[in-house]
Steps between C-alpha positions, in 0.01 A plus 500: 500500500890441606321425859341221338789374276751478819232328703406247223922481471521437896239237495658303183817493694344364802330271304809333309689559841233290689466244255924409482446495890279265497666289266785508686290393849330225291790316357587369831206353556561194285840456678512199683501559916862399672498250688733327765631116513654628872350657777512823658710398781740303292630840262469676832789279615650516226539861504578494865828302397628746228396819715463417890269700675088570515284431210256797479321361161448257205337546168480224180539653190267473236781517235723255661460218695692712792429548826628842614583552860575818696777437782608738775834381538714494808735761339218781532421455129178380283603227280261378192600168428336262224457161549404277217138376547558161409851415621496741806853568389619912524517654145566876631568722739576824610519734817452866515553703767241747504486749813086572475479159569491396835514161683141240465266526784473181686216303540349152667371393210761350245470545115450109504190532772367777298560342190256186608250748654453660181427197312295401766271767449528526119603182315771511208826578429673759676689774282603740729586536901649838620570611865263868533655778693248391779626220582231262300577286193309578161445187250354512147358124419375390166191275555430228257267695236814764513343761666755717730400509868698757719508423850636633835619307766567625840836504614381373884229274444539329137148646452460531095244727373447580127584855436227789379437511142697841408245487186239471673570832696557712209195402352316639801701773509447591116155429573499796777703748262210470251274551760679829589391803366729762416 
């Protein structure tokens, strides 16, 4: 009987647990997507003039209208700088010196080539570009019905391809586990 009292406990707690997460998740659904009056290469610029050096990545947040750029700077240090989405003026930044981190792989393919391959191959608004520890560029673009599209694009060729479905693997791989017998 106390088996069954914890159990029905656990699942009532996983219950109201699941149901505040999803609340949470869902809320931001009805937030309205960033967007960006300047272009990629214009806060890239911009955050080239307050920290000189390599620009490694760029993401628009969906809170503010911000792009936020990643910089390896000439002084050996990353650098996050903010530029304001709409005036491409800096509103922040700051360096740290972090000695895990090591210097950017280079590549042919600039973030600005990569950039234009990726909405070549998926339409939209790009969110998110970020040098991979490969040496390729990975870009998140929003496509007009506001679906997310991850994409890779190779560092030496500009060749975008969308990326795997992670969801889609774990299904199949549940799908296997049930399969399993113990």
């Amino acid at each position: 009987m106390k088996r069954k009292i914890v159990i029905a406990t656990a699942v009532t707690a996983l219950l109201i647990g699941g149901g505040t997460a999803t609340a949470f998740a869902t809320s931001d659904d009805d937030a309205k997507p960033a967007t960006s009056a300047i272009t990629l290469d214009e806060a890239t610029t911009a955050a080239v003039k307050s920290a000189p050096g390599t620009v490694t990545g760029a993401e628009l947040d969906d809170d503010e209208p911000t792009w936020e750029v990643d910089v390896y700077g000439k002084d050996a240090k990353w650098h996050d700088v903010d530029v304001d989405a709409a005036t491409a003026k800096v509103t922040g930044e700051h360096a740290q010196d972090d000695e895990d981190d090591r210097a950017p792989k280079s590549t042919k393919v600039t973030m600005s080539e990569a950039a234009k391959a990726a909405l070549t191959a998926q339409p939209g608004t790009l969110t998110s570009i970020d040098l991979d520890d490969d040496g390729g560029w990975e870009a998140e673009v929003r496509s007009k019905d506001g679906k997310e599209h991850e994409l890779t694009v190779d560092g030496t060729t500009a060749k975008a391809t969308p990326e795997k479905d992670d969801a889609d693997d774990s299904d199949r791989a549940d799908d296997a586990d049930d399969n399993d017998s113990d």
